[in-house]
N, C-alpha and C positions, 0 to 999 in steps of 0.2 A: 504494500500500500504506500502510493506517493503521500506526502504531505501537502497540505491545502494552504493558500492562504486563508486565513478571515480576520478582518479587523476585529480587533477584543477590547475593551478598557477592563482594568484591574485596579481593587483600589486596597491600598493595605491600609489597618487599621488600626491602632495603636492604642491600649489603655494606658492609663497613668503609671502603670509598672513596667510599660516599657512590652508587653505581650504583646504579639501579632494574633488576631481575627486568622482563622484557619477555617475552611468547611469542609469536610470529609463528605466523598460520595463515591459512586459505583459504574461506572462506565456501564449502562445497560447492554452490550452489544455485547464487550469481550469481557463483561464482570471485574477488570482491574480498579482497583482501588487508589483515590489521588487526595490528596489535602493541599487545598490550594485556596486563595483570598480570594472573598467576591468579585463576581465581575461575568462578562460573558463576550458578544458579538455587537458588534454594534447594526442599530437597525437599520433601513435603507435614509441618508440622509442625516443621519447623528451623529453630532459631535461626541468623540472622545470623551468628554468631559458630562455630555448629559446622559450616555450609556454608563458609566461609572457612576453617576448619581442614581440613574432608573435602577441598575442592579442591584447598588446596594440597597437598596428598598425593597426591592422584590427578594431579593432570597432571605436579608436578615430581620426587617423592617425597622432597622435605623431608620434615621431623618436623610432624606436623601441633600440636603443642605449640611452635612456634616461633610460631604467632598471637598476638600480644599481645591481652588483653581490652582495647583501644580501638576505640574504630570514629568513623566519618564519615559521616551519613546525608546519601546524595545522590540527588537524583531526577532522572533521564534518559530520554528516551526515545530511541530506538538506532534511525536510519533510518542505514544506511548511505549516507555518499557519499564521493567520493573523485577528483581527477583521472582523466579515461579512461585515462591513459597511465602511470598508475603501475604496475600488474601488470604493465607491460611490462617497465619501469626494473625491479622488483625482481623478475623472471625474468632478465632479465639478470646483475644482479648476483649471483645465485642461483650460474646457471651459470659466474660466475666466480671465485665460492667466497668471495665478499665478505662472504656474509650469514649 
């Protein structure tokens, strides 16, 4: 599988201790497992900055006004890979309330 482009905005998010906002989920397709900060695709026509506001609302329901106007233009391309054995390890830990 080649890699795709798609514009993303990401927004990291910071408590007072200095912790990063992480949201753990599940690739429906190939079940891999990623912890990664809000954020997603931007829609047809959206700024950077207002897909980083709309997501973090939608996945955490933060104030979508809590995006600072800074940003970081990073270019990636997104092939998953990962240990075989990790979905294992963190079903494990899942089920034992670790995570």
């Amino acid at each position: 599988m080649s890699p795709r482009h798609r514009p993303a905005a990401r927004v990291l998010c910071l408590d007072p201790a200095g912790r990063v906002l992480l949201l753990r989920w599940r690739d429906p397709a190939e079940g891999a497992i990623f912890w990664e900060p809000p954020g997603g695709g931007l829609e047809p026509g959206e700024s950077p900055l207002a897909a980083a506001r709309r997501e973090l609302h939608e996945e955490t329901g933060l104030p979508a006004d809590a995006v600072l106007e800074r940003s970081v233009v990073v270019q990636r391309d997104f092939e998953p890979l990962q240990p075989p054995e990790l979905p294992a390890i963190l079903d494990e830990l899942e089920s034992a309330g670790e995570t």
